[in-house]
C-alpha positions as protocol buffer text, in pm:
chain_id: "A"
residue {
  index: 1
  type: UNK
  ca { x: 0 y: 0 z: 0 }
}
residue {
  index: 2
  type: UNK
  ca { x: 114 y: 368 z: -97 }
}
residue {
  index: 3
  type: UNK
  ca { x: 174 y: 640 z: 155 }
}
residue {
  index: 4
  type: UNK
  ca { x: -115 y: 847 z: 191 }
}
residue {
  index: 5
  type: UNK
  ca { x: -91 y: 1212 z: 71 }
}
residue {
  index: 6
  type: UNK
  ca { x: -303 y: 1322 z: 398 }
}
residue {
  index: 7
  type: UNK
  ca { x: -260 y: 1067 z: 639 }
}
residue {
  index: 8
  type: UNK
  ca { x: -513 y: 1194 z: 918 }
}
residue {
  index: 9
  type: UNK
  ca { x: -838 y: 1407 z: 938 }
}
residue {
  index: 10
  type: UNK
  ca { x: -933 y: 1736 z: 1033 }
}
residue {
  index: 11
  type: UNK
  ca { x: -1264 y: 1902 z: 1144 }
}
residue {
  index: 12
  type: UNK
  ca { x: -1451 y: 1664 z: 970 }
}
residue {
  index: 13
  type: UNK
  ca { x: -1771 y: 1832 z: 1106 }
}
residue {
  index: 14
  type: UNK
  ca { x: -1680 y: 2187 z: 1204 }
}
residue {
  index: 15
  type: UNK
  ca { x: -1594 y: 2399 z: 927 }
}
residue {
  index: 16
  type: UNK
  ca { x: -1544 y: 2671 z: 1145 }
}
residue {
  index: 17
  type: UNK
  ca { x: -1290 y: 2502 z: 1306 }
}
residue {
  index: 18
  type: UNK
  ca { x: -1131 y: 2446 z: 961 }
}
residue {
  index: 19
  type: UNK
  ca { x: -1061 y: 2799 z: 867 }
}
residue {
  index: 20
  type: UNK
  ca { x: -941 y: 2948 z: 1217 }
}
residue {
  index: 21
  type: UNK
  ca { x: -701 y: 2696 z: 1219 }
}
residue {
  index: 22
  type: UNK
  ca { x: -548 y: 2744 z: 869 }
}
residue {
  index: 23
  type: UNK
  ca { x: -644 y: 3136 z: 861 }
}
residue {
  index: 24
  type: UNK
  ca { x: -377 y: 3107 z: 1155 }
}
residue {
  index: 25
  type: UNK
  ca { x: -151 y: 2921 z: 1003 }
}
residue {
  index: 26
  type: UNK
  ca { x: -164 y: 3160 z: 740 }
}
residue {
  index: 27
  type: UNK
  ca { x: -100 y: 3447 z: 985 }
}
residue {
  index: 28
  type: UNK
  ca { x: 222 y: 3267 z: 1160 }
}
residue {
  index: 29
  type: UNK
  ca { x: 374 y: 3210 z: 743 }
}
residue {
  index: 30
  type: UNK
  ca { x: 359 y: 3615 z: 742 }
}
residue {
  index: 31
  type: UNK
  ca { x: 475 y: 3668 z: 1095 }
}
residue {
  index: 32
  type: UNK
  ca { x: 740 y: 3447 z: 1014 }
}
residue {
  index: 33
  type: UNK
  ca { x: 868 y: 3673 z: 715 }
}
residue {
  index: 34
  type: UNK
  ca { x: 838 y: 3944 z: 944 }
}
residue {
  index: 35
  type: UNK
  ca { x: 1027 y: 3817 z: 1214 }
}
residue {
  index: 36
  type: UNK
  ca { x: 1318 y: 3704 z: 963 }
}
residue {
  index: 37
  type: UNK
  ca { x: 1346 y: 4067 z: 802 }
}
residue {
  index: 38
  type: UNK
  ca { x: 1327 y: 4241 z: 1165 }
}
residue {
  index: 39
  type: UNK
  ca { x: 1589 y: 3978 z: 1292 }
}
residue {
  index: 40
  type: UNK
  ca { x: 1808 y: 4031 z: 1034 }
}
residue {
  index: 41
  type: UNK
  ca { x: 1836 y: 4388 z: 1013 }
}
residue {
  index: 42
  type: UNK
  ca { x: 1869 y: 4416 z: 1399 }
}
residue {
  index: 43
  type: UNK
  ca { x: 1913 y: 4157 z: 1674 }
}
residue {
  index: 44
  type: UNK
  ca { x: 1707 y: 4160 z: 1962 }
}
residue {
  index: 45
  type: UNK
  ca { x: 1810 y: 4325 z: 2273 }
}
residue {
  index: 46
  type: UNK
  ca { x: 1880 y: 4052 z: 2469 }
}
residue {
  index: 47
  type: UNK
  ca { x: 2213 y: 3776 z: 2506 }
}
residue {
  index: 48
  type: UNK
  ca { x: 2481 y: 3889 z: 2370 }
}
residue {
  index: 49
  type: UNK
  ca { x: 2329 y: 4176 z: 2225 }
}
residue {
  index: 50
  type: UNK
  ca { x: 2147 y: 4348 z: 2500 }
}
residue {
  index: 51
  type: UNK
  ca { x: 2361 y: 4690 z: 2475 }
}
residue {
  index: 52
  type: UNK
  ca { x: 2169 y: 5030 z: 2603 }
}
residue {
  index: 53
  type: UNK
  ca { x: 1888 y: 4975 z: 2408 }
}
residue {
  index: 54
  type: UNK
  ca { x: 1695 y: 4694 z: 2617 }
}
residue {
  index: 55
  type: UNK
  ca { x: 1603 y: 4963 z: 2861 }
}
residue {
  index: 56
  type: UNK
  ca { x: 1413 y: 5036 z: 2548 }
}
residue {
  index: 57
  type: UNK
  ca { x: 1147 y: 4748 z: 2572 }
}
residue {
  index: 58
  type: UNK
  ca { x: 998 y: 4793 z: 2927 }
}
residue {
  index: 59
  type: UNK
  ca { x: 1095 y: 4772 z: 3245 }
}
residue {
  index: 60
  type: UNK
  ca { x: 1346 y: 4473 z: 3352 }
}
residue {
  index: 61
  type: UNK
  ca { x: 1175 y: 4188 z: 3520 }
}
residue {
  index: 62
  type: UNK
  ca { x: 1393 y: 3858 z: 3697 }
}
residue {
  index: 63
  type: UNK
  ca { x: 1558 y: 3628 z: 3353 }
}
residue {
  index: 64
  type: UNK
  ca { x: 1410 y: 3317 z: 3468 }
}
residue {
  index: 65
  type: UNK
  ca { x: 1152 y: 3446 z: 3571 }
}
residue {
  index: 66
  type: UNK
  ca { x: 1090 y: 3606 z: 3202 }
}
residue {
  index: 67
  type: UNK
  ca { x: 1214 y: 3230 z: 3074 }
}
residue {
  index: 68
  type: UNK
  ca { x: 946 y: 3088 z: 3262 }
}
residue {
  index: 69
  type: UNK
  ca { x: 647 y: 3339 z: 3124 }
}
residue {
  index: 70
  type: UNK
  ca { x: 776 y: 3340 z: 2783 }
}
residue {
  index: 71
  type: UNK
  ca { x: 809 y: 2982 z: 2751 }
}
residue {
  index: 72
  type: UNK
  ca { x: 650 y: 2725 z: 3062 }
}
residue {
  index: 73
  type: UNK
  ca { x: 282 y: 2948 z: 3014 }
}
residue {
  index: 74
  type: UNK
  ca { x: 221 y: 2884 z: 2658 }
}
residue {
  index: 75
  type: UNK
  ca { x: 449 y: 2555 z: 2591 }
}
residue {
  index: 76
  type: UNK
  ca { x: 334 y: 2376 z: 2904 }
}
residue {
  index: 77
  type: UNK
  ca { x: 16 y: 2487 z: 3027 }
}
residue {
  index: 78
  type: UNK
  ca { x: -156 y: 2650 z: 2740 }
}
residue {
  index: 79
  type: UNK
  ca { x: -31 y: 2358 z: 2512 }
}
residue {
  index: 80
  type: UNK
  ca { x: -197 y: 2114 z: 2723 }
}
residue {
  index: 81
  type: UNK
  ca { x: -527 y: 2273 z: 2838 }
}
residue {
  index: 82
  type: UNK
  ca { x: -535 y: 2322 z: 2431 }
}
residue {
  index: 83
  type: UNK
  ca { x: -488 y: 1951 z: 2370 }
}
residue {
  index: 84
  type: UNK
  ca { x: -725 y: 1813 z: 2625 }
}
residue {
  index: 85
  type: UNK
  ca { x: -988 y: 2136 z: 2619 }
}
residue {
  index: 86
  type: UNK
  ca { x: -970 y: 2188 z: 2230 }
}
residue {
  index: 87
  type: UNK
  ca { x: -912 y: 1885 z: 2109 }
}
residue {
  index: 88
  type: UNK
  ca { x: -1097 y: 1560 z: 2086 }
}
residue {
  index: 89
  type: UNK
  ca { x: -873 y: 1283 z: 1913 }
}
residue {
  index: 90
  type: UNK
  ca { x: -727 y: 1064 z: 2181 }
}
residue {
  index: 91
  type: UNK
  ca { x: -476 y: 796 z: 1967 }
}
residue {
  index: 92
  type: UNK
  ca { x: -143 y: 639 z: 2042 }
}
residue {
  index: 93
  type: UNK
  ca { x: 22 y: 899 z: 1784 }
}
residue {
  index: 94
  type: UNK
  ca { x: -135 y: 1187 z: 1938 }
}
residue {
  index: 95
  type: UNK
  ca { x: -27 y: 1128 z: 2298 }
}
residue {
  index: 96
  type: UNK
  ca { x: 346 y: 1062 z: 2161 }
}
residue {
  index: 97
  type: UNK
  ca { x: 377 y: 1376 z: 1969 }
}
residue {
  index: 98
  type: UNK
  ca { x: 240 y: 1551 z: 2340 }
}
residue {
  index: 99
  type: UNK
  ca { x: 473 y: 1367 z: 2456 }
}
residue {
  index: 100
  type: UNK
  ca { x: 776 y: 1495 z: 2260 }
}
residue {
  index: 101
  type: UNK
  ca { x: 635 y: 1815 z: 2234 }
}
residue {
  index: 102
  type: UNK
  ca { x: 655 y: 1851 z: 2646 }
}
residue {
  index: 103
  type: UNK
  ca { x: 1004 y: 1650 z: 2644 }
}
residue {
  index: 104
  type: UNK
  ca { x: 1091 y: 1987 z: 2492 }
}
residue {
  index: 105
  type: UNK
  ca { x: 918 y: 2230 z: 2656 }
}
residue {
  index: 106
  type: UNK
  ca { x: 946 y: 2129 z: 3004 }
}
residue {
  index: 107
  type: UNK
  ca { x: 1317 y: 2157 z: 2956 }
}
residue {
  index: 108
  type: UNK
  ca { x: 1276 y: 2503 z: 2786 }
}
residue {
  index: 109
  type: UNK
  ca { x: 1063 y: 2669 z: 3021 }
}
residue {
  index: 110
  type: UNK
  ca { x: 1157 y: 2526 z: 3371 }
}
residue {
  index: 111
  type: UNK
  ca { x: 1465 y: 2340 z: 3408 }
}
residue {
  index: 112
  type: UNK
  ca { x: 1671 y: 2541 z: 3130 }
}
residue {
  index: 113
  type: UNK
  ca { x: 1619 y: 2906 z: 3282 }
}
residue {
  index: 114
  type: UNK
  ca { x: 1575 y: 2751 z: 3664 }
}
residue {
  index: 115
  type: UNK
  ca { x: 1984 y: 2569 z: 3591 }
}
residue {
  index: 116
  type: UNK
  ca { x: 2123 y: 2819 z: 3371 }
}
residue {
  index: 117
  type: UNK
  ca { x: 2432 y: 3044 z: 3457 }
}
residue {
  index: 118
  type: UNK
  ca { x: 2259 y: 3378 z: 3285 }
}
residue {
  index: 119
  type: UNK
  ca { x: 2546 y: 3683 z: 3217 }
}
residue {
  index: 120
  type: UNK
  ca { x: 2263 y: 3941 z: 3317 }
}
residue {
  index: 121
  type: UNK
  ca { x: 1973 y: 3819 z: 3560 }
}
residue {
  index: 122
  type: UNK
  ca { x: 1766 y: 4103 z: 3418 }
}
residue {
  index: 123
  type: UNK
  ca { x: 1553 y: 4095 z: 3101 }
}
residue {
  index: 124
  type: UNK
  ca { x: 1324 y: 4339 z: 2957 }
}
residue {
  index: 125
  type: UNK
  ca { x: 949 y: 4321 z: 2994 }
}
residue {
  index: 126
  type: UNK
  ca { x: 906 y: 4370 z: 2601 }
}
residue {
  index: 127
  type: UNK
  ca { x: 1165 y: 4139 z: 2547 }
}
residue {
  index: 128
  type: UNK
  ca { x: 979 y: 3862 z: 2728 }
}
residue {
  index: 129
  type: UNK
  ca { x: 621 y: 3951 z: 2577 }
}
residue {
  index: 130
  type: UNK
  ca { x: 813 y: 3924 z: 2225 }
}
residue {
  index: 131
  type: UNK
  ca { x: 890 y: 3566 z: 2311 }
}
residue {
  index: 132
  type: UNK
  ca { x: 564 y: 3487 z: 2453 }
}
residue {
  index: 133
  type: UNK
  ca { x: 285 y: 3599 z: 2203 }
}
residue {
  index: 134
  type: UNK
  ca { x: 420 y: 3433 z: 1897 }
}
residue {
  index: 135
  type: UNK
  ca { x: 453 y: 3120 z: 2093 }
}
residue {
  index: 136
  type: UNK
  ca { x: 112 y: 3155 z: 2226 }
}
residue {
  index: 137
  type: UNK
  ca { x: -4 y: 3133 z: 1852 }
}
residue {
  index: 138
  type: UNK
  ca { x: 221 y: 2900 z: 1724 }
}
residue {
  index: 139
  type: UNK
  ca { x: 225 y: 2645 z: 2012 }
}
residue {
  index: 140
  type: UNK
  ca { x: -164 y: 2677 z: 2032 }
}
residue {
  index: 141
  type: UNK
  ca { x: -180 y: 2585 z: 1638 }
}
residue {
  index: 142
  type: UNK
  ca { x: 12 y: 2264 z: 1690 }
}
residue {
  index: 143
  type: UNK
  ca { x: -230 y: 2154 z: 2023 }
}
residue {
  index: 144
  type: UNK
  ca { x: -467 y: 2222 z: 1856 }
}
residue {
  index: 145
  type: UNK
  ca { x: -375 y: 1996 z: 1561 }
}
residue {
  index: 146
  type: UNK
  ca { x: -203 y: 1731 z: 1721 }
}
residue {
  index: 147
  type: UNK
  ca { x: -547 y: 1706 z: 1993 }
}
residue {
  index: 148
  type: UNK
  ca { x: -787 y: 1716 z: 1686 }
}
residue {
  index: 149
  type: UNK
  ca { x: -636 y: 1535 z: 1384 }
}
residue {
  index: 150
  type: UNK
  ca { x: -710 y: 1125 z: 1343 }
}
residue {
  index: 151
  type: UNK
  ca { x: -400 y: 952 z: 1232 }
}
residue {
  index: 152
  type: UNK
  ca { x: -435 y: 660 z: 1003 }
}
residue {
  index: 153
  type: UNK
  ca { x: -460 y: 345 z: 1198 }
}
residue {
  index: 154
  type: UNK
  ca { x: -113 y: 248 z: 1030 }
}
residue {
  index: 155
  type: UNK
  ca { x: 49 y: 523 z: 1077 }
}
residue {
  index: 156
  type: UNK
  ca { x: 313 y: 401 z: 1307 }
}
residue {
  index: 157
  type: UNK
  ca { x: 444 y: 233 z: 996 }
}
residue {
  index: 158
  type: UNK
  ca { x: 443 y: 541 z: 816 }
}
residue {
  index: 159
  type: UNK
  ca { x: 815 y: 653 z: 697 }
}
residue {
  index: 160
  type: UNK
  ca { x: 737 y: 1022 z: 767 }
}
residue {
  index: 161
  type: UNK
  ca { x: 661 y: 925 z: 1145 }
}
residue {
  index: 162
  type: UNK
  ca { x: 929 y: 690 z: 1207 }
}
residue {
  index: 163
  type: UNK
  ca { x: 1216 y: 951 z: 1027 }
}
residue {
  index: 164
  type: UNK
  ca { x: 1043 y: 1278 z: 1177 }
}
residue {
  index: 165
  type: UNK
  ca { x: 1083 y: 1137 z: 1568 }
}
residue {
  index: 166
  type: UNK
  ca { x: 1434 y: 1019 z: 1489 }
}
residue {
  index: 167
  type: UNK
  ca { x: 1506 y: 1346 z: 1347 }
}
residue {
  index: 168
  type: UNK
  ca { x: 1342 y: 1532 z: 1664 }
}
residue {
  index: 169
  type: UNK
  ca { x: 1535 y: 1333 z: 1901 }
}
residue {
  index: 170
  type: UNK
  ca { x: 1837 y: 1376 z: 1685 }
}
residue {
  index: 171
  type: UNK
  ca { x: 1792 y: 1761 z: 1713 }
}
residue {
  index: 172
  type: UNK
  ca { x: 1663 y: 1733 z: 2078 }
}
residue {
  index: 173
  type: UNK
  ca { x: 2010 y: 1518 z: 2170 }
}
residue {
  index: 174
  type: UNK
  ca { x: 2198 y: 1811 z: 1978 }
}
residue {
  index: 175
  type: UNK
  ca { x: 2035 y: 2118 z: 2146 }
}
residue {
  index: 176
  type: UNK
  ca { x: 2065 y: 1949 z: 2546 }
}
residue {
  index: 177
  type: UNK
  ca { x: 2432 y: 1914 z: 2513 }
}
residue {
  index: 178
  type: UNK
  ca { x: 2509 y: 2257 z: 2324 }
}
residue {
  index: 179
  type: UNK
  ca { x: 2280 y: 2406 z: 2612 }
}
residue {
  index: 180
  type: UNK
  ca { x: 2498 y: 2238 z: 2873 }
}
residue {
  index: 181
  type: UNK
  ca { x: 2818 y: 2330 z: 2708 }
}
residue {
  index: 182
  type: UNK
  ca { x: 2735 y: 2676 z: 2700 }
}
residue {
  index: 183
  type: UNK
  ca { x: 2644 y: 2686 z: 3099 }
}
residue {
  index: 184
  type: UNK
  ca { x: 2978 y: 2475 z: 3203 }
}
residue {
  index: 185
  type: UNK
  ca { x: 3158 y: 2813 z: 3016 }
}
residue {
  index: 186
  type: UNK
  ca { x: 2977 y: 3012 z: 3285 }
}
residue {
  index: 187
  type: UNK
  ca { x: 3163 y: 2987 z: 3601 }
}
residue {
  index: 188
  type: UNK
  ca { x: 2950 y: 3049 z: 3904 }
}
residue {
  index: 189
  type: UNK
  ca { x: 2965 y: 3373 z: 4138 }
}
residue {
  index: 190
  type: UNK
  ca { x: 2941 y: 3348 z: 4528 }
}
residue {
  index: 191
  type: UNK
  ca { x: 2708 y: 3597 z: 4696 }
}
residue {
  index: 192
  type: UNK
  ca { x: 3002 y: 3877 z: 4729 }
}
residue {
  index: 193
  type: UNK
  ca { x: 3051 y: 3820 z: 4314 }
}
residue {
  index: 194
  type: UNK
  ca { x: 3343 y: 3623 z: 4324 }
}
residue {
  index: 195
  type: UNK
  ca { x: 3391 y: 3352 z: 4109 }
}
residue {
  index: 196
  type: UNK
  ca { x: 3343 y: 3034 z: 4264 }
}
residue {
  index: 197
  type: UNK
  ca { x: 3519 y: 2683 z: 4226 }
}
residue {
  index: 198
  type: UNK
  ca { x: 3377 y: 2380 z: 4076 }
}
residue {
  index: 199
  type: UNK
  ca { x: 3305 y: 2269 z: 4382 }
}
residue {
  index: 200
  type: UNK
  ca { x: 3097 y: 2507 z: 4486 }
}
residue {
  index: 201
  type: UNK
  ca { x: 2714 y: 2549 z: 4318 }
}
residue {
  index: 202
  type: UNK
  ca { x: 2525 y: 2841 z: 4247 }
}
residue {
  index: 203
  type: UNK
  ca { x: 2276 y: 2910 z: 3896 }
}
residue {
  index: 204
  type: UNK
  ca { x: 2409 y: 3259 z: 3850 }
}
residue {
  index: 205
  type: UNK
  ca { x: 2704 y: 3304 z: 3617 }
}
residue {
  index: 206
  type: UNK
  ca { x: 3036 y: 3506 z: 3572 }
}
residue {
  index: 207
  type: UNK
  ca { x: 2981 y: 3832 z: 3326 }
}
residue {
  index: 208
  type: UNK
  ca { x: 3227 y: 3713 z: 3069 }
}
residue {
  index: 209
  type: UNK
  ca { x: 3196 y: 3560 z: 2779 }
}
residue {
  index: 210
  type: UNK
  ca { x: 3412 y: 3242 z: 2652 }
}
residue {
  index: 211
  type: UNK
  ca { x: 3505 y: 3059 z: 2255 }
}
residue {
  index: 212
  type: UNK
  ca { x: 3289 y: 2751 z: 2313 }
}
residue {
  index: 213
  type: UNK
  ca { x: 3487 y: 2463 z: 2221 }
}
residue {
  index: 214
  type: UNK
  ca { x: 3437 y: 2069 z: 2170 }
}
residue {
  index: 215
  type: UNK
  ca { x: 3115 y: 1876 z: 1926 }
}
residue {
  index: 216
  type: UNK
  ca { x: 2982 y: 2054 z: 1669 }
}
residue {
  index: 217
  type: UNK
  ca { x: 3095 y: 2390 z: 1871 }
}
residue {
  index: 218
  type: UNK
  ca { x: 3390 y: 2349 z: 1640 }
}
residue {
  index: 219
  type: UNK
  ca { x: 3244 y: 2355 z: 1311 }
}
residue {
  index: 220
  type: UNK
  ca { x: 2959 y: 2611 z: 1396 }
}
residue {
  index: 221
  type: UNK
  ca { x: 2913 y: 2896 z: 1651 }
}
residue {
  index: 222
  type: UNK
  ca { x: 2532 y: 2784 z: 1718 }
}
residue {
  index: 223
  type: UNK
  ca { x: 2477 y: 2438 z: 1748 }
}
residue {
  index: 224
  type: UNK
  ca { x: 2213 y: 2501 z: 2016 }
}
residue {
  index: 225
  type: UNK
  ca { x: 2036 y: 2694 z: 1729 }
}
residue {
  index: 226
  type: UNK
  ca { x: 2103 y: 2419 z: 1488 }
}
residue {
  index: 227
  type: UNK
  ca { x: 1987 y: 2150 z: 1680 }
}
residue {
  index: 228
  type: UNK
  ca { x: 1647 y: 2278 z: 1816 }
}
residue {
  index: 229
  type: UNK
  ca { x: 1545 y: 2342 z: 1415 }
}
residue {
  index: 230
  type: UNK
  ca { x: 1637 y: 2004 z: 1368 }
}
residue {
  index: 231
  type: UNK
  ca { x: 1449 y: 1891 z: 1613 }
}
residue {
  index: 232
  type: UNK
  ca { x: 1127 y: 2115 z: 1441 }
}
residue {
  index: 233
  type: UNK
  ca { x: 1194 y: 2009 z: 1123 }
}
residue {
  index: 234
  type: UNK
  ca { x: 1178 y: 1633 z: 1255 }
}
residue {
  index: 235
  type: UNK
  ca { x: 856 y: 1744 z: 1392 }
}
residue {
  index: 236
  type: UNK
  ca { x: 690 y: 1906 z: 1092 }
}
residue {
  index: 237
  type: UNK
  ca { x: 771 y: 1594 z: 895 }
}
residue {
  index: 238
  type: UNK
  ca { x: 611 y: 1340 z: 1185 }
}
residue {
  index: 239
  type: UNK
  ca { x: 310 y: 1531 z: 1207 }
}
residue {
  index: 240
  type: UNK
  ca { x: 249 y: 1624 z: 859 }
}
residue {
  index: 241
  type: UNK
  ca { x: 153 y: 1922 z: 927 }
}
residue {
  index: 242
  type: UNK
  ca { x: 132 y: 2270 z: 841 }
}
residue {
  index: 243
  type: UNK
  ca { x: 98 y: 2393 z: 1171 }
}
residue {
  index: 244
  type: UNK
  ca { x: 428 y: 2179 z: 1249 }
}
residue {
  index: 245
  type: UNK
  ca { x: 591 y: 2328 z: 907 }
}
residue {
  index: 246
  type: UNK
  ca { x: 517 y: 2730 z: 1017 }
}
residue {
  index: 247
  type: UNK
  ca { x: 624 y: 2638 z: 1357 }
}
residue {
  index: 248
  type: UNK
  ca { x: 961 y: 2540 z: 1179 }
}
residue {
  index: 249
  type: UNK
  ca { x: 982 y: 2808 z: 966 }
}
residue {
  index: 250
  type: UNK
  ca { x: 963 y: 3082 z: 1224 }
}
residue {
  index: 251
  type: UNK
  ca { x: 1191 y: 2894 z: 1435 }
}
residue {
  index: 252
  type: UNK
  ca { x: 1424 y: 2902 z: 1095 }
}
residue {
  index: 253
  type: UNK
  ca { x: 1309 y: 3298 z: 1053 }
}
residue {
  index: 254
  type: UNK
  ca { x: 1442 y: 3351 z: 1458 }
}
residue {
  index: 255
  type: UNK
  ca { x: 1725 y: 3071 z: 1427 }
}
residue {
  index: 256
  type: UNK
  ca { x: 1927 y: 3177 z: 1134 }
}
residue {
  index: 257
  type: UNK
  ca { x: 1985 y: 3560 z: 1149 }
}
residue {
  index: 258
  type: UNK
  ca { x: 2005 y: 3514 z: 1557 }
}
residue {
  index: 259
  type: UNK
  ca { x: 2316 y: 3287 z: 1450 }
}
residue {
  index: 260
  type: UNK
  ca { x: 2454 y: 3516 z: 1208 }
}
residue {
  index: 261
  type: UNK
  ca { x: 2470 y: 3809 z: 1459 }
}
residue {
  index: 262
  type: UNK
  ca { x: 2612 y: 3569 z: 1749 }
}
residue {
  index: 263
  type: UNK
  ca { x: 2853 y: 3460 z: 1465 }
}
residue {
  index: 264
  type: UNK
  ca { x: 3000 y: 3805 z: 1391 }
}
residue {
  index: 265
  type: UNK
  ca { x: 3008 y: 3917 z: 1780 }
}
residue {
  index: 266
  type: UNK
  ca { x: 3248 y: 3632 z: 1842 }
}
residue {
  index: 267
  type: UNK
  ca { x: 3476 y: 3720 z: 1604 }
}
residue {
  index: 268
  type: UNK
  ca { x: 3491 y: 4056 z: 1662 }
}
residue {
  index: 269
  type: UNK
  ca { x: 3517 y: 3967 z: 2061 }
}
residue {
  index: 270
  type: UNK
  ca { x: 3751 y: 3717 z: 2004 }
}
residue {
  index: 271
  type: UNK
  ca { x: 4101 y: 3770 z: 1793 }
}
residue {
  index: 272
  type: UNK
  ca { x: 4184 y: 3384 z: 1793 }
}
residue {
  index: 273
  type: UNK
  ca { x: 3796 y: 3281 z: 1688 }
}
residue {
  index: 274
  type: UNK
  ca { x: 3848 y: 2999 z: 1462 }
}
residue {
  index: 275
  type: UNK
  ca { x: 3826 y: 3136 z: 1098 }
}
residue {
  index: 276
  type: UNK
  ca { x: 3681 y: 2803 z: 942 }
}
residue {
  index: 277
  type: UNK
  ca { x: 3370 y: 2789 z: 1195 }
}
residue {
  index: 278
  type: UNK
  ca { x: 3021 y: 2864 z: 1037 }
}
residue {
  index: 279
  type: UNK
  ca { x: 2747 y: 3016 z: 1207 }
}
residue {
  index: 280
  type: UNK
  ca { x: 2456 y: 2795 z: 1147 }
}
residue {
  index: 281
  type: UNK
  ca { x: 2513 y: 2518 z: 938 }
}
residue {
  index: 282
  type: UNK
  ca { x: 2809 y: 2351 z: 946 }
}
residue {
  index: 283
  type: UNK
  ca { x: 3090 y: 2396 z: 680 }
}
residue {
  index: 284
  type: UNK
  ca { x: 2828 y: 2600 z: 455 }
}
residue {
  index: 285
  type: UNK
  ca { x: 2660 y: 2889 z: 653 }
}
């Protein structure tokens, strides 16, 4: 038997239904082209980039606790009030793409910003809403899909399911261990702001920045980057989906010129930055 074009089915009786969801989808294509002209021409103000300017978006509310809003509301609870509330198709394939989806997101938006070693433990307001309303539309897009679409009974056969997880947890593998890489370059600070030894522990990091090194650190300066659009791109292909494809392609829209800038900061912070390291994609971009 043939793969199916459409393996699942949508809104069978609720037309309504129908068009919010793909008049949304819609919507996130253009706010992706937005995002990917905005990010190009200027970085946000946050990271390595944060400058004088972030005093520009709001007042400066706790990083984590930013982190948390921006990501834990709408990728943890909103995602799964969506899929229970919202939805109505209960198979095997939809719980396992929940599943991956909060593998992901519970790292994300609790223990990433609750275990990282941040430079500045202040972020701006703006800076966090900017985060947190585009997820809110793209992460309620794919609850909503992945809640109310009806798989194929075969479909754990299907090619597009078994290579799209093994992609995501490909990308997933990839973006944990640049994540951790980049927090074992932060030393931690004591109370009075010294550094502290390894054998001491505390979440909040050093000021300074450091050449990661090691992995695929040494063929591109974002691998964290790199692997978490892997990881949507292995998505988008298991779900079949175009909410799972405009989720990608904003992630690809934030992703690539976010990359680009970090890419040019190092070398211009660091003399010895290694001249045959990409910035995205390694050994072409």
């Amino acid at each position: 038997m043939g793969l199916q074009a459409i393996p699942w089915s949508l809104y069978k009786d609720d037309e309504t239904r129908f068009w919010v969801h793909f008049g949304l989808v819609i919507l996130g294509f253009l706010l992706s082209v937005i995002t990917l002209i905005a990010q190009w021409a200027k970085p946000a103000p946050y990271g390595k980039h944060e400058g004088s300017e972030a005093g520009n978006w709001g007042p400066m509310i706790p990083q984590r606790l930013g982190h948390i809003f921006s990501d834990a509301i709408p990728g943890v609870l909103m995602f799964i009030l969506v899929f229970y509330l919202y939805g109505d198709s209960r198979g095997t394939v939809n719980y396992v793409f929940l599943a991956l989806w909060l593998c992901h997101y519970i790292h994300r938006g609790l223990i990433h910003p609750l275990t990282m070693r941040y430079r500045s433990g202040q972020v701006a307001l703006g800076i966090t809403l900017g985060g947190f309303f585009p997820n809110c539309l793209f992460h309620f897009l794919n609850a909503d899909f992945i809640g109310s679409a009806v798989y194929a009974s075969n479909y754990y056969y299907d090619p597009r399911f078994i290579c799209g997880i093994v992609i995501f947890v490909l990308g997933y593998v990839i973006n944990r261990w640049a994540d951790y890489k980049l927090r074992s370059l932060r030393r931690p600070k004591s109370e009075d702001g010294k550094v502290m030894t390894s054998l001491q522990t505390n979440i909040d990091g050093d000021s300074g920045y450091f050449i990661p090194r090691g992995g695929l650190y040494e063929v591109i300066s974002c691998p964290n980057y790199f692997g978490e659009l892997v990881e949507w791109l292995g998505w988008s292909l298991a779900t079949w989906s175009l909410a799972g494809l405009v989720w990608a392609l904003f992630g690809a829209a934030t992703f690539l010129p976010r990359s680009w800038h970090n890419h040019n900061w190092y070398k211009r912070q660091f003399e010895d930055y290694p001249s045959q390291r990409k910035a995205f994609l390694p050994f072409i971009y």
